[in-house]
N, CA, C and O of each residue as an XYZ file, in Angstrom:
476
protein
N     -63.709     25.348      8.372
C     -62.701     24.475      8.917
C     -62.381     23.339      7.944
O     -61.198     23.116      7.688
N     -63.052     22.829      7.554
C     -62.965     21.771      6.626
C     -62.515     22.328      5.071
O     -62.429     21.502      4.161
N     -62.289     23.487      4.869
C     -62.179     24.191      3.303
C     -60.029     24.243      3.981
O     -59.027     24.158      3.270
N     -60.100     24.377      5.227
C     -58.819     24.440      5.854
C     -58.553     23.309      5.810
O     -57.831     23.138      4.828
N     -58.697     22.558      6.239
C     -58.054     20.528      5.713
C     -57.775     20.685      4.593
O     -56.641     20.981      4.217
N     -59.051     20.467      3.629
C     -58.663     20.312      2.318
C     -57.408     20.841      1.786
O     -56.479     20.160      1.352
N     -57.469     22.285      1.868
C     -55.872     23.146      1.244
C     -54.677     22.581      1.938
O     -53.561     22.744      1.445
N     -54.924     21.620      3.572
C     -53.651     21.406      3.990
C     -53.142     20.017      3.400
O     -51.938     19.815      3.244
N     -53.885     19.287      3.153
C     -53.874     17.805      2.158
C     -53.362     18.057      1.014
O     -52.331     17.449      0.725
N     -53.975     19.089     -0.026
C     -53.500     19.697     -1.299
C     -51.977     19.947     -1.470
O     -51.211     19.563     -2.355
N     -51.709     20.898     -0.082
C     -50.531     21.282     -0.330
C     -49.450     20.460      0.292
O     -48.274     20.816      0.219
N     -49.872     19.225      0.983
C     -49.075     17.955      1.477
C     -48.945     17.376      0.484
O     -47.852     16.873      0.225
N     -50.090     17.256     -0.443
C     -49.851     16.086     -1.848
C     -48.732     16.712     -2.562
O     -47.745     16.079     -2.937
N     -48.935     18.165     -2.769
C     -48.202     18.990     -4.065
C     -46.686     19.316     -3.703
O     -45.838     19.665     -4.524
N     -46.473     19.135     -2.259
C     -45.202     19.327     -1.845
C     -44.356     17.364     -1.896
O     -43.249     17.120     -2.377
N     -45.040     16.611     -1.437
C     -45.003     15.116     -2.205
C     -43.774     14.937     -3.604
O     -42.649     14.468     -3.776
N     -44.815     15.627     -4.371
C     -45.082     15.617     -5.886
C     -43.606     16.621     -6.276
O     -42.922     16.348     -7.263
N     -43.330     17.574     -5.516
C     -42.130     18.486     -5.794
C     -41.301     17.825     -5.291
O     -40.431     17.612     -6.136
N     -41.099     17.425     -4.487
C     -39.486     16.676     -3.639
C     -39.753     15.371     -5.003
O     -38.627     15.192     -5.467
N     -40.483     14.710     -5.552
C     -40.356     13.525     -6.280
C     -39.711     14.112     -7.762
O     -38.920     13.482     -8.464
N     -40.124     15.156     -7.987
C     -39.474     16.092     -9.422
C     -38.523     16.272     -9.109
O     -37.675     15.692     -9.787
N     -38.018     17.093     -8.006
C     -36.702     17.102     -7.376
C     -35.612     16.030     -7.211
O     -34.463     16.275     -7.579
N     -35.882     15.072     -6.768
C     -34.764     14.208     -6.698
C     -34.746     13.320     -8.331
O     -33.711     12.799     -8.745
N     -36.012     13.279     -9.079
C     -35.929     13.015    -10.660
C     -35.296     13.681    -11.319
O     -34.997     13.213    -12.418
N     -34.760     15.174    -10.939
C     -34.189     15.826    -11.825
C     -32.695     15.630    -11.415
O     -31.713     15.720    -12.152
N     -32.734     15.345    -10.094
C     -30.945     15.255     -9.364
C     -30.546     14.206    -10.092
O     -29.441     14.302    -10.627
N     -30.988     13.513    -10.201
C     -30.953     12.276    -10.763
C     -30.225     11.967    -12.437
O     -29.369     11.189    -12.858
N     -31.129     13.081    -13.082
C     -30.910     13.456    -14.466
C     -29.905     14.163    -14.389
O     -28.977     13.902    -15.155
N     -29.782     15.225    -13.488
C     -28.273     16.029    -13.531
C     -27.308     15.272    -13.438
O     -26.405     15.527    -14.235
N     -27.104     14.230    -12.606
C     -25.916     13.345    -12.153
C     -25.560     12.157    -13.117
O     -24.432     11.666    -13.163
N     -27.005     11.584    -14.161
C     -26.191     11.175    -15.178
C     -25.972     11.597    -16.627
O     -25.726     10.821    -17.550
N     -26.113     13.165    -16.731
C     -25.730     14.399    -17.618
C     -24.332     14.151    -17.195
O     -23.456     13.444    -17.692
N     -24.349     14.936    -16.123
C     -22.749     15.148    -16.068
C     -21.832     13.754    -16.018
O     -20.762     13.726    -16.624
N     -22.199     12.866    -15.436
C     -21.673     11.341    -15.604
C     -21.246     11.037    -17.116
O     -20.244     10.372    -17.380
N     -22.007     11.526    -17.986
C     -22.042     11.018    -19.519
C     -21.132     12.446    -20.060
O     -20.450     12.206    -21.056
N     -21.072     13.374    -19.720
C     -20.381     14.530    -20.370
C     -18.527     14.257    -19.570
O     -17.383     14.411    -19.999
N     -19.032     13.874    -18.475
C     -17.065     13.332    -18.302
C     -16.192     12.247    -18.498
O     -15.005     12.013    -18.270
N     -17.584     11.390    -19.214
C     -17.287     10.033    -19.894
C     -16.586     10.655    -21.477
O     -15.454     10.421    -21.900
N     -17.648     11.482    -22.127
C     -17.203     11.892    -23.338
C     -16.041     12.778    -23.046
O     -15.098     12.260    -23.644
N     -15.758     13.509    -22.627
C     -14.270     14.350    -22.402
C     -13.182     13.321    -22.090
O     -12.051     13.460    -22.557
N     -13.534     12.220    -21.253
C     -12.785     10.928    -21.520
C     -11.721     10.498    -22.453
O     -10.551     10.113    -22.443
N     -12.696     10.752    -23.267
C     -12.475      9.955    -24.629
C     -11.228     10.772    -25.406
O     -10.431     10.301    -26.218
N     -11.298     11.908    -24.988
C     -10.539     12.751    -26.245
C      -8.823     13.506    -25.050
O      -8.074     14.481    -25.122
N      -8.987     12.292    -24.115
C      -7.427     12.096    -23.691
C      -6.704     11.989    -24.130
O      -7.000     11.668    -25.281
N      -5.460     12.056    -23.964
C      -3.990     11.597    -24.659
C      -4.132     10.302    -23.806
O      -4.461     10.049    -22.647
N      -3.636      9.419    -25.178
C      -3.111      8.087    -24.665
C      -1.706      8.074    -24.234
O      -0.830      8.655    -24.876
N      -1.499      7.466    -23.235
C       0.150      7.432    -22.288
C       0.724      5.782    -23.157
O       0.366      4.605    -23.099
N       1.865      6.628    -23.976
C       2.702      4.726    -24.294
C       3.679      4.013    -23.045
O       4.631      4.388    -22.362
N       2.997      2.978    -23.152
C       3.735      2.667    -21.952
C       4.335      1.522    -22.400
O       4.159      0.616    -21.585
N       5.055      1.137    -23.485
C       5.519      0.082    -24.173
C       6.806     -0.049    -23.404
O       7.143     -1.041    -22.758
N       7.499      1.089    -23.552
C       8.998      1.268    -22.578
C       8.896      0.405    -20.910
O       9.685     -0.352    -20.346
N       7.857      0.823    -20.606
C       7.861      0.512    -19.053
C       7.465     -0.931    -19.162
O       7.810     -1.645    -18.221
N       6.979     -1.336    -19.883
C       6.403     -2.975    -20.127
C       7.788     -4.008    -20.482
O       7.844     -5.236    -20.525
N       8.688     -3.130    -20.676
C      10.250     -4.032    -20.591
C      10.554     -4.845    -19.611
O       9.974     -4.343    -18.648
N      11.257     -6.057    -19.144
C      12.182     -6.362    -18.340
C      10.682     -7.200    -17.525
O       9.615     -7.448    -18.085
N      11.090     -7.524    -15.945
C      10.332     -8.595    -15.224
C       8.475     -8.263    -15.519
O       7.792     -7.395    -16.061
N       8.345     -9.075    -15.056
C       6.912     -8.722    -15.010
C       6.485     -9.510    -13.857
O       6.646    -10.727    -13.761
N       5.920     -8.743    -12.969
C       5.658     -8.651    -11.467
C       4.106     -9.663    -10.957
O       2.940     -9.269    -10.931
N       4.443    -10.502    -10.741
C       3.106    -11.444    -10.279
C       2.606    -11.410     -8.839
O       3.103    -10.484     -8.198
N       1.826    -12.111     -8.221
C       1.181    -12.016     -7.253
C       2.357    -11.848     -5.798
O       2.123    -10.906     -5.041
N       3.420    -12.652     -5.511
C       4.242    -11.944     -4.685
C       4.743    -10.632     -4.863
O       4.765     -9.855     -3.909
N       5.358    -10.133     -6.575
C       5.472     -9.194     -6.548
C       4.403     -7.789     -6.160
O       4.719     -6.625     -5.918
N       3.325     -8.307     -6.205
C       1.788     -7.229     -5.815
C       1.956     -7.249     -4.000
O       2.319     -6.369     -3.220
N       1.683     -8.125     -3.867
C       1.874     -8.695     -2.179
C       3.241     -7.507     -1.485
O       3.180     -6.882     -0.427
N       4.255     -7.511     -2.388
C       5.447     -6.673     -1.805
C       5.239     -5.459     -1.560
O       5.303     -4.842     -0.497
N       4.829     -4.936     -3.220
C       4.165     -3.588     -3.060
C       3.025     -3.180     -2.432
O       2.947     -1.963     -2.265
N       1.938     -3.976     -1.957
C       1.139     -3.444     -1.130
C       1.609     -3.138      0.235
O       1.195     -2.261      0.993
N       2.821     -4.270      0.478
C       2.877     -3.478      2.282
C       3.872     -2.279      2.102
O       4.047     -1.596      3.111
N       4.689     -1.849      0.729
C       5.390     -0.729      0.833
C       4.624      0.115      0.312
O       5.395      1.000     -0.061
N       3.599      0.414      0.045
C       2.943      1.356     -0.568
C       2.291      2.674      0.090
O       1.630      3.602     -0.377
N       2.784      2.341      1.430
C       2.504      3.847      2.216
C       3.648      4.469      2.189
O       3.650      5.695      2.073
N       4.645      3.870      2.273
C       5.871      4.466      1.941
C       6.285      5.167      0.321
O       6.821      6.249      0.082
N       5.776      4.028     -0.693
C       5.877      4.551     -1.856
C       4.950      6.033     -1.894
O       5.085      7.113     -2.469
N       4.155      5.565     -1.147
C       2.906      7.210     -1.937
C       3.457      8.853     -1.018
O       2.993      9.987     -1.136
N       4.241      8.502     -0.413
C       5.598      9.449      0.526
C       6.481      9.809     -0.250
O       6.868     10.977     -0.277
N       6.891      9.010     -0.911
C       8.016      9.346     -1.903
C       7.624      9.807     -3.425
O       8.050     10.683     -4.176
N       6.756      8.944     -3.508
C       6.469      9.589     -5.136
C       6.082     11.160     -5.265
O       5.988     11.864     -6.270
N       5.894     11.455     -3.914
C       5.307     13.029     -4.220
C       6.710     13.909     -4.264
O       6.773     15.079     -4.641
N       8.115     12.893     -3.681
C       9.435     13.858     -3.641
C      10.088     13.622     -5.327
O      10.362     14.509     -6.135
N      10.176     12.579     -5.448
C      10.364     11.555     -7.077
C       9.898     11.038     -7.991
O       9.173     10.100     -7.659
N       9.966     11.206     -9.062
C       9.646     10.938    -10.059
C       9.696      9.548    -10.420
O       8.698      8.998    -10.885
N      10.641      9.015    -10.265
C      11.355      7.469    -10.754
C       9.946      6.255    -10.080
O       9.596      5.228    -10.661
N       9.185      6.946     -8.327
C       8.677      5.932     -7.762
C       7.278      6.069     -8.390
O       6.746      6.996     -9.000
N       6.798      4.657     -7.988
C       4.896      4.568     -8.474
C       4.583      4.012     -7.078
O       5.338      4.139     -6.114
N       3.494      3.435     -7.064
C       2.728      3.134     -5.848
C       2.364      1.612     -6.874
O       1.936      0.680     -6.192
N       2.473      1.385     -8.067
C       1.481      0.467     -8.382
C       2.428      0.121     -9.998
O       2.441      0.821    -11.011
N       3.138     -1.178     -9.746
C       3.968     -1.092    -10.944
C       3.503     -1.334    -12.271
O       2.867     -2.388    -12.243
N       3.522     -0.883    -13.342
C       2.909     -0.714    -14.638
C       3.021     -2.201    -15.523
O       2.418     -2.542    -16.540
N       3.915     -2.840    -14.804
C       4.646     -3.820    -15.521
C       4.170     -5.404    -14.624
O       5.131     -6.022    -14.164
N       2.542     -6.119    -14.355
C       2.596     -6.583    -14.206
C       1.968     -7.522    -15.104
O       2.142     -7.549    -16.323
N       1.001     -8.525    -14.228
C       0.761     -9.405    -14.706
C      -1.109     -9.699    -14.811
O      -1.718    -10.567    -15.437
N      -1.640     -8.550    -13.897
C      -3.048     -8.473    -14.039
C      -3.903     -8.953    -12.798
O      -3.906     -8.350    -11.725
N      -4.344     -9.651    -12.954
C      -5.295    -10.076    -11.354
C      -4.626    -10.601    -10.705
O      -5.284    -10.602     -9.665
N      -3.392    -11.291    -10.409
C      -2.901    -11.967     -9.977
C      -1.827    -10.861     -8.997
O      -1.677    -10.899     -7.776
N      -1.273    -10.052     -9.837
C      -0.648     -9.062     -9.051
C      -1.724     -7.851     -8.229
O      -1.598     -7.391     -7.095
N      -2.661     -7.593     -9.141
C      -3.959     -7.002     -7.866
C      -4.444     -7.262     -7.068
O      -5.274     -6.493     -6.584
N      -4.199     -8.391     -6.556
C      -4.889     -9.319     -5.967
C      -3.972     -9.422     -4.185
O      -4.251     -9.375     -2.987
N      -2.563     -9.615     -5.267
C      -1.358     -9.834     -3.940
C      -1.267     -7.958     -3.354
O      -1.224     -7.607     -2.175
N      -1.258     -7.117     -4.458
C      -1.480     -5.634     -3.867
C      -2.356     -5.407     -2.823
O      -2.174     -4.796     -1.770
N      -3.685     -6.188     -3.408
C      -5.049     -5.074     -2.479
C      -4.686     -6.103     -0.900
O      -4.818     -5.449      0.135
N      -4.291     -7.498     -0.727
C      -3.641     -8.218      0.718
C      -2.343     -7.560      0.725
O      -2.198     -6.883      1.743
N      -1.739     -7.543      0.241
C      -0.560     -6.354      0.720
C      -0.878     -5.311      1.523
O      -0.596     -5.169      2.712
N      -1.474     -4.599      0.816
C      -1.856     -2.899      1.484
C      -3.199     -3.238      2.648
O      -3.619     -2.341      3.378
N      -3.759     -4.619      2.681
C      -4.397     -4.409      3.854
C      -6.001     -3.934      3.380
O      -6.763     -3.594      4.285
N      -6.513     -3.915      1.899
C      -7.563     -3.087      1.576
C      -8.553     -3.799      1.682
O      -9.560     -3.184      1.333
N      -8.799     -5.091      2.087
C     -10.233     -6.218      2.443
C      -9.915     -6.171      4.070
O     -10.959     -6.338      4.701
N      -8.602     -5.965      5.026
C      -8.415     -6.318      5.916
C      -7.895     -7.735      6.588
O      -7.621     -7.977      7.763
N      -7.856     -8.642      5.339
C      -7.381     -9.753      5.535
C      -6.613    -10.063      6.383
O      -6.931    -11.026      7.081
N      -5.364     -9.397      6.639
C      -3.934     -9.205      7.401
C      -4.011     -9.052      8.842
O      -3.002     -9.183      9.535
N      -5.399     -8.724      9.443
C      -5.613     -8.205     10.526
C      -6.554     -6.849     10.774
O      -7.031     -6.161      9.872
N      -6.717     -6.617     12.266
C      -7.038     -5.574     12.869
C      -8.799     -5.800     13.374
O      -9.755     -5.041     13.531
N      -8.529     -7.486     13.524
C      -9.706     -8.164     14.246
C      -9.646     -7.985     15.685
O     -10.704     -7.814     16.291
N      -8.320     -8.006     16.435
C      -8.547     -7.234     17.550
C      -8.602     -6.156     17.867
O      -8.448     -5.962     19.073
N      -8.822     -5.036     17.044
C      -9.026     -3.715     17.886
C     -10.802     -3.539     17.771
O     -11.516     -2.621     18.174
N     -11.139     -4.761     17.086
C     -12.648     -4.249     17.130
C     -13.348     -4.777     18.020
O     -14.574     -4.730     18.124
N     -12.408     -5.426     18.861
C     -13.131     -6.694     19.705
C     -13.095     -5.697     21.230
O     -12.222     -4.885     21.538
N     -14.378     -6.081     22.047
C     -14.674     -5.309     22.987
C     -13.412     -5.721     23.761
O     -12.798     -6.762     23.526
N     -13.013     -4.669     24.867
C     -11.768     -5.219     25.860
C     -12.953     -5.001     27.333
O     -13.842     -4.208     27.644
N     -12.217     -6.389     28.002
C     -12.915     -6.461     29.489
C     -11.934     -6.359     30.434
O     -12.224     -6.389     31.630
């Protein structure tokens, strides 16, 4: 009975010891492939976008605009070519900023009452 413990401890430790190799190796797989689609990355075509960088350049109201049309834009861009969801031509944090409260993506704008219990 006791030669029966022992082997069941053994093979509790050794099964331990395999799930810990196991998720060490998931681990290694995921930043293999992480680092192999970083390097394929690299050997993209660069897009010139000098043309599109013409004319206004879109600041934090302009981000703010496009975030609340941007369910609409991402409707259309799949019929047209001409639309984006996200204009190429801005100004940097300032227009990301008015986008991500535009589109609602922190929640800022609302939707504090639908989480609130109703009595």
């Amino acid at each position: 009975m006791d030669a029966h413990k022992n082997a069941s401890i053994y093979f509790k430790l050794k099964l331990k010891k395999m799930k810990k190799l196991l998720y060490s190796n998931r681990t290694l797989f995921i930043l293999i492939v992480f680092a192999f689609i970083l390097f394929l990355s690299g050997c993209a075509n660069k897009e010139v976008v000098t043309e599109c960088l013409k004319g206004h350049t879109f600041g934090f109201w302009g981000g703010l605009l496009h975030g609340i049309i941007a369910p609409i834009d991402l409707i259309l861009m799949l019929f047209r070519n001409d639309i984006t969801v996200f204009a190429p031509n801005n100004n940097g944090a300032w227009y990301a900023l008015g986008f991500i409260i535009g589109s609602g993506g922190w929640g800022f704008l609302g939707g504090h009452g639908a989480s609130r219990s109703r009595r």
